[in-house]
C-alpha positions as CSV (number, residue, x, y, z in Angstrom):
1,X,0.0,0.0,0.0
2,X,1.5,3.5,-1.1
3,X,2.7,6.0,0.9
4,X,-0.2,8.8,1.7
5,X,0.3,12.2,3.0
6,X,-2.9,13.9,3.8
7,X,-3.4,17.7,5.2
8,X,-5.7,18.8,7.2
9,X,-7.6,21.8,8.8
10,X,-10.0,21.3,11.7
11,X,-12.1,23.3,14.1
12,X,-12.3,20.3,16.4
13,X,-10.6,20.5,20.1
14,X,-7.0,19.4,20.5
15,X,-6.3,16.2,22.6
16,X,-3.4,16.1,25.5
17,X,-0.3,14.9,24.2
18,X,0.2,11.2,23.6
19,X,-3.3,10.6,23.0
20,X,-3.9,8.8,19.4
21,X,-7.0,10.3,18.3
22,X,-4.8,14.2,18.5
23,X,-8.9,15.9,18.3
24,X,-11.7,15.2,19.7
25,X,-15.3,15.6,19.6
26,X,-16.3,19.2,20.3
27,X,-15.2,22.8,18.8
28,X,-11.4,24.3,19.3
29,X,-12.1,26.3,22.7
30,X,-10.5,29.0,21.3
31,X,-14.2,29.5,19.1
32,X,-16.2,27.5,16.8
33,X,-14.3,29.3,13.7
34,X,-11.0,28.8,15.2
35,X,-8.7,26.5,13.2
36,X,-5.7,24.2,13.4
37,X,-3.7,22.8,10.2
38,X,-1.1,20.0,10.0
39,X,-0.6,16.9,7.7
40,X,-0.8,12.9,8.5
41,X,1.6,10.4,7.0
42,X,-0.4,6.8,6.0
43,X,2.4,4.3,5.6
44,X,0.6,0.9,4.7
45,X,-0.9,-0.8,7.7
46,X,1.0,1.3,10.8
47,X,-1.5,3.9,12.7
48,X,-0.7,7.3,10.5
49,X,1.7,9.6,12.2
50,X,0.2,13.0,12.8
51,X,1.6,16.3,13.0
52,X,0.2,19.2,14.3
53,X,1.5,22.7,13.3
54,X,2.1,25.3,16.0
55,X,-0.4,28.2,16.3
56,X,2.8,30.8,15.4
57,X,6.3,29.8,15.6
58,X,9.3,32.4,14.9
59,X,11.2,31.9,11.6
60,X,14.6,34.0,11.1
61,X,13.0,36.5,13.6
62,X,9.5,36.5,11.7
63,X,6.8,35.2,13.5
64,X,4.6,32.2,11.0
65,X,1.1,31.3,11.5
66,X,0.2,27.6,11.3
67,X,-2.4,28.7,8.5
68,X,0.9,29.8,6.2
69,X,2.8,26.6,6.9
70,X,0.0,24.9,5.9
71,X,-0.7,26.9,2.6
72,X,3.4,26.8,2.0
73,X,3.7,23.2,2.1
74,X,0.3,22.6,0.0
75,X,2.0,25.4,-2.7
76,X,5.2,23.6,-2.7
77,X,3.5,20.0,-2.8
78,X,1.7,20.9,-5.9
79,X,4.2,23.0,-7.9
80,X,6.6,20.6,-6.7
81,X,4.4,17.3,-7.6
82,X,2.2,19.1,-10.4
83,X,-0.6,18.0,-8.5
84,X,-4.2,18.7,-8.6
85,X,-5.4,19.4,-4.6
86,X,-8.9,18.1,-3.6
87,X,-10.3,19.6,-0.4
88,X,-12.8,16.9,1.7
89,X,-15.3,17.6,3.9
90,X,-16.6,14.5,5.7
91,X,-19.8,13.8,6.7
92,X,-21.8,12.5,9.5
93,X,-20.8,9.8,12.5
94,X,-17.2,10.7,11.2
95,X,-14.3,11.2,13.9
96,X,-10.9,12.8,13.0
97,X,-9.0,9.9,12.4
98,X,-11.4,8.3,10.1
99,X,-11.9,11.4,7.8
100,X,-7.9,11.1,7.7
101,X,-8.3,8.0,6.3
102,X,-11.0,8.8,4.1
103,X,-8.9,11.2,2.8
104,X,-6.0,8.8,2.3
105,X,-8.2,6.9,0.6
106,X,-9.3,9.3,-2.1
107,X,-5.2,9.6,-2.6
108,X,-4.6,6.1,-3.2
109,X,-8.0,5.6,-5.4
110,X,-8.2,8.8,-8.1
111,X,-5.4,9.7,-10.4
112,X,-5.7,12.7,-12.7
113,X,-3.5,12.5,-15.3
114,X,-0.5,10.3,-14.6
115,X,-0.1,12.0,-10.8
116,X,-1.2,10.9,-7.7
117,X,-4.1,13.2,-6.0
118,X,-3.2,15.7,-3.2
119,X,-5.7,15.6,-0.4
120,X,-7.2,18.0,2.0
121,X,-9.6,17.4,4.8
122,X,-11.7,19.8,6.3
123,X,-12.7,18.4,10.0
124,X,-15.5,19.3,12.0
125,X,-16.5,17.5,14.9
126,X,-18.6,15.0,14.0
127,X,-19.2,12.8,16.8
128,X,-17.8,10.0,15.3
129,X,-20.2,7.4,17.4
130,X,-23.5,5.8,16.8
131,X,-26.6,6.8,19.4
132,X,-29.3,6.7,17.3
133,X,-31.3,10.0,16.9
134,X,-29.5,11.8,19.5
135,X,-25.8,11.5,17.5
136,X,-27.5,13.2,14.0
137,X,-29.3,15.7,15.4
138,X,-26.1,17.0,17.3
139,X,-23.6,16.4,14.2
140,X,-26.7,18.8,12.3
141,X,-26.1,21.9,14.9
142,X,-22.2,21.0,14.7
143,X,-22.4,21.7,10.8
144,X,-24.2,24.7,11.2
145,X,-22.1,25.6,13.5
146,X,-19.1,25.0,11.2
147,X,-20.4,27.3,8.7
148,X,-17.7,30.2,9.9
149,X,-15.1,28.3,10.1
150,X,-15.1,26.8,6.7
151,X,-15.7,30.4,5.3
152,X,-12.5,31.5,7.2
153,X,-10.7,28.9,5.8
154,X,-11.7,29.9,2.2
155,X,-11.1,33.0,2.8
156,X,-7.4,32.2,4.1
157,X,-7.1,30.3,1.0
158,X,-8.3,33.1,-1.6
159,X,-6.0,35.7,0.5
160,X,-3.2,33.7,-0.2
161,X,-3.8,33.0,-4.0
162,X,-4.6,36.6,-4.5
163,X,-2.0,38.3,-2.7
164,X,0.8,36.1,-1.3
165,X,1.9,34.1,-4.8
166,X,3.1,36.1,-7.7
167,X,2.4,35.0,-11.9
168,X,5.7,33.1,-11.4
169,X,4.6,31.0,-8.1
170,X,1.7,29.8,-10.4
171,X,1.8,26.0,-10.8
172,X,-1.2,25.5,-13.3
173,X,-2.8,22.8,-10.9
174,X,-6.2,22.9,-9.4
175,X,-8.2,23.1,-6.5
176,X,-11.0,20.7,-6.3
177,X,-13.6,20.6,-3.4
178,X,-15.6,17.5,-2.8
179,X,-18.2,17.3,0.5
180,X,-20.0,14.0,1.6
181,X,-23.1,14.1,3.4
182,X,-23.8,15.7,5.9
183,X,-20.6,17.7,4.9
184,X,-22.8,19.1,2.1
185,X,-25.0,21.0,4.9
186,X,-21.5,22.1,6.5
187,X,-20.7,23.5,3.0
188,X,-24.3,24.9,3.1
189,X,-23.2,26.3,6.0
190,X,-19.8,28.0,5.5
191,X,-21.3,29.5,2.0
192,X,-23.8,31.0,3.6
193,X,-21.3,32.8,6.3
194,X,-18.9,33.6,3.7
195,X,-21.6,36.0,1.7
196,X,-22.7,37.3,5.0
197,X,-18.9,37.9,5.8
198,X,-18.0,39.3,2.3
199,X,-20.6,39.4,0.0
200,X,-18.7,40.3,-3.1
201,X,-16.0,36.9,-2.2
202,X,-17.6,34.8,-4.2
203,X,-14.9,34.4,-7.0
204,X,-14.5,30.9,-8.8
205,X,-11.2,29.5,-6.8
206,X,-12.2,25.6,-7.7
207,X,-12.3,24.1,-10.9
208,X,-14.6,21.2,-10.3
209,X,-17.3,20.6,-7.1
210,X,-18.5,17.4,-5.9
211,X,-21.3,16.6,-3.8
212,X,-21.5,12.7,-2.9
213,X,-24.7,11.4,-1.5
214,X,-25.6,15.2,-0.2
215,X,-27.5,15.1,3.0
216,X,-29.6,18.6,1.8
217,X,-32.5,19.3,0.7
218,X,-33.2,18.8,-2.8
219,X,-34.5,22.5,-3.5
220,X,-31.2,24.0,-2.2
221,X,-30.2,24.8,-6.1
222,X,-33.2,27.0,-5.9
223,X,-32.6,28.7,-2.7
224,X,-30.4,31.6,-2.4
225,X,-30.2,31.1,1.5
226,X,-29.1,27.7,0.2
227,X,-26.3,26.1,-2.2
228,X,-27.7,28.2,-5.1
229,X,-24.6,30.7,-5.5
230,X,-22.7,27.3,-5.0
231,X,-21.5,27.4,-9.0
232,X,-20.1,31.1,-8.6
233,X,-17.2,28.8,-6.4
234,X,-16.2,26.5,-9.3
235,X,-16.5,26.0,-13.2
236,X,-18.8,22.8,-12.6
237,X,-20.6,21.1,-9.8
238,X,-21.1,17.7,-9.8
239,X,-24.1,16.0,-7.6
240,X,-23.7,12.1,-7.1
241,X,-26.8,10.8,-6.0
242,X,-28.7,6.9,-5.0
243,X,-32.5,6.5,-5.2
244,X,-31.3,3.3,-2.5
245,X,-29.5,5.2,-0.4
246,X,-30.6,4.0,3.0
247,X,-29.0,6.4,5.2
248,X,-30.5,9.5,3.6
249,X,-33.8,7.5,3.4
250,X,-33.6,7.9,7.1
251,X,-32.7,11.5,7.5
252,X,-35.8,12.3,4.6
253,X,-38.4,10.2,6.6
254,X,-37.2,10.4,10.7
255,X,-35.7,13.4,10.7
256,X,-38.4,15.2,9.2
257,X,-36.2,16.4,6.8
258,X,-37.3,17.9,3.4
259,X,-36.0,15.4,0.5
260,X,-32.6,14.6,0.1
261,X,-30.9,15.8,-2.8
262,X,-28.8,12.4,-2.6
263,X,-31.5,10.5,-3.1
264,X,-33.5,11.5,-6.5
265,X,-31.2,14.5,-7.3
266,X,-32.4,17.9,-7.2
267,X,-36.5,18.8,-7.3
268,X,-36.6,20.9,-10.5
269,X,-34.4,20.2,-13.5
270,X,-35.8,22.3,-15.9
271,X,-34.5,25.4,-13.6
272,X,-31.3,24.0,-12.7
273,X,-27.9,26.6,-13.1
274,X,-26.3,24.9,-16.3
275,X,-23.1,24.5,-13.9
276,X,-24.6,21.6,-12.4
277,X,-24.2,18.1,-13.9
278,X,-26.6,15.2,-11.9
279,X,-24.8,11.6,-11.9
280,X,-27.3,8.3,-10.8
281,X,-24.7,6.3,-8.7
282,X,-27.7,3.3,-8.0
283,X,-26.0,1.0,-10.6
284,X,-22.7,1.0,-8.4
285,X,-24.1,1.4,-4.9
286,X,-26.0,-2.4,-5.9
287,X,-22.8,-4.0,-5.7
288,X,-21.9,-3.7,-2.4
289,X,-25.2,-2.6,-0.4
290,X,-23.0,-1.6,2.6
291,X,-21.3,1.2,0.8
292,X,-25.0,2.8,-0.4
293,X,-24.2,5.8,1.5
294,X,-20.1,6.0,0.7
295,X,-20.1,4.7,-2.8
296,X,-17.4,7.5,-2.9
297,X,-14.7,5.3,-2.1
298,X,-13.7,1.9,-3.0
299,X,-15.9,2.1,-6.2
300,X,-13.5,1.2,-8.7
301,X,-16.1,2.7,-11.6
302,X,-17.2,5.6,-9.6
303,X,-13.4,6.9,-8.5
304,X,-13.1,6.7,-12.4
305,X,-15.8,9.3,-13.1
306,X,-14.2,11.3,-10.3
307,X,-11.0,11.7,-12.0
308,X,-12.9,12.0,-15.1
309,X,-14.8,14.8,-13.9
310,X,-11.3,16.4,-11.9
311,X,-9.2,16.2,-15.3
312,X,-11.9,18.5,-17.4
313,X,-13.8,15.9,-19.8
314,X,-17.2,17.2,-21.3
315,X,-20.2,14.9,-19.3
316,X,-20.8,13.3,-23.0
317,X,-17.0,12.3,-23.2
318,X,-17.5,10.0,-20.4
319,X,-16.2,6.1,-21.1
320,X,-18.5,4.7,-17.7
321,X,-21.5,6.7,-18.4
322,X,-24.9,6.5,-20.1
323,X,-27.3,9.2,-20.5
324,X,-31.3,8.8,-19.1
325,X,-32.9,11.1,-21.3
326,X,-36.6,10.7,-18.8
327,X,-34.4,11.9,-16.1
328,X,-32.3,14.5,-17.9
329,X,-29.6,12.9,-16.0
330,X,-26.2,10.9,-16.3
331,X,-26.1,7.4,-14.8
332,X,-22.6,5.5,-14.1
333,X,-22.1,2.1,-15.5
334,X,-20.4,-0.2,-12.8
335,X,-21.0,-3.7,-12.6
336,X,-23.7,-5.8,-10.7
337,X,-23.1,-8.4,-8.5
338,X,-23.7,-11.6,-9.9
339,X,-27.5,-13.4,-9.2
């Protein structure tokens, strides 16, 4: 199994020392927008090992954030690698270390071009546990919650773009952002808090936008208070979605929750921003009814279309796709399980 680095950016707490898990459950005391940044290094089967920048350190008499260690190592990693970046927000029942490796695992599993992935994840504390009821309704407040600090950390990234790297620190490689789940209402979230920060911010700084198996509500393309200016972010947007997706099937009928835009795609076609490309995922998700929810990963034909999608093709130039003309929708080919 290759070698993985994956980076990170969290507004979860910080652990003591020693501990394994290095963040926790709740928000950074320090506020719910307040941010840490580091990297972890996946080395086959060994526990990742985990670095954690300093809050400000002094360089040659200069004092450096965390935030521009972070942004310097992801400039040098891609000019360095000519590597595309994808930035991952995880979902629901997620704890830190597991969207680490869910982030490792989009590295190892999508290849644009002849280069492996670069991978950022955006964690916000989930509660990484299982108690039914209580454990979504808490992760929902923490994603609204989130909203600020995922606009801060855009807004670090856009400041740095715009004013820290000259035409020759340029590397030609893109930003990708991909959210999963509940992750999707974080995104919701932290768009909504960057208009009401900025209003004029919203400039394209991604090329392509993923949203797998969105836990939102399937008018939010509709909504300005929702995912709406979403497109003004990237040149496409991308929504994966699973008519048998049992998870959001619970969140649409327990958690009196509007329909899920994961489930049947978004309400009205016809009015949809021509940004927006829907992909039916239900062909894949069959094969292994386990991973309805996080067909995402370890879908050989689905991590195909992502890099697809990542490397520029046209929808129609797709080798894994068909299109449903009823539907006005793609659908990706994978393979059933046999019987």
């Amino acid at each position: 199994m290759a070698s993985v680095r994956v980076y990170f950016t969290t507004n979860r707490n910080i652990l003591a020392k020693g501990n394994a898990a290095v963040f926790g459950k709740t928000f950074n005391p320090d506020g719910v927008a307040a941010l840490r940044f580091g990297h972890a290094d996946f080395d086959g089967a060994k526990a990742p090992a985990v670095e954690v920048y300093p809050d400000r350190v002094m360089r040659k008499g200069e004092e450096v954030l965390g935030s521009k260690r972070f942004l310097d190592a992801l400039h040098e990693r891609m000019a360095g690698g000519a590597t595309d970046t994808l930035i991952f927000i995880h979902g629901f029942n997620v704890s830190f270390m597991e969207a680490l490796a869910a982030g490792a695992d989009l590295a190892r599993e999508i290849r644009v071009g002849e280069t492996p992935l670069n991978v950022v994840v955006f964690s916000w504390p989930s509660d990484g546990e299982m108690i039914p009821a209580m454990s979504y309704y808490s992760d929902r407040e923490d994603a609204r919650a989130t909203g600020p600090a995922i606009a801060r950390a855009f807004l670090k990234l856009r400041d740095f773009i715009a004013k820290e790297l000259t035409a020759d620190d340029y590397c030609q490689r893109r930003l990708h952002l991909m959210a999963h789940s509940m992750g999707c209402y974080a995104l919701r979230q932290g768009l909504q808090a960057i208009i009401a920060k900025e209003p004029r911010s919203l400039t394209r700084l991604f090329d392509q936008i993923l949203l797998a198996s969105p836990d939102e509500d399937d008018d939010t393309f509709e909504c300005e208070d929702k995912l709406k200016p979403l497109p003004s972010l990237g040149r496409q947007v991308t929504v994966y979605h699973n008519p048998h997706d049992r998870a959001l099937l619970i969140s649409d009928k327990t958690k009196a929750n509007p329909d899920r835009l994961g489930s049947d795609g978004p309400r009205l076609i016809d009015v949809l921003p021509k940004k927006v490309v829907v992909v039916d995922c239900r062909t894949i998700a069959m094969v292994d009814r386990k991973a309805q929810h996080s067909y995402y990963v370890h879908s050989p034909a689905l991590s195909r279309d992502i890099a697809t999608v990542m490397a520029g093709h046209e929808p129609e130039s797709f080798p894994n796709r068909e299109y449903i003309t009823t539907r006005r929708a793609w659908r990706v080919i994978g393979e059933l399980p046999a019987g």
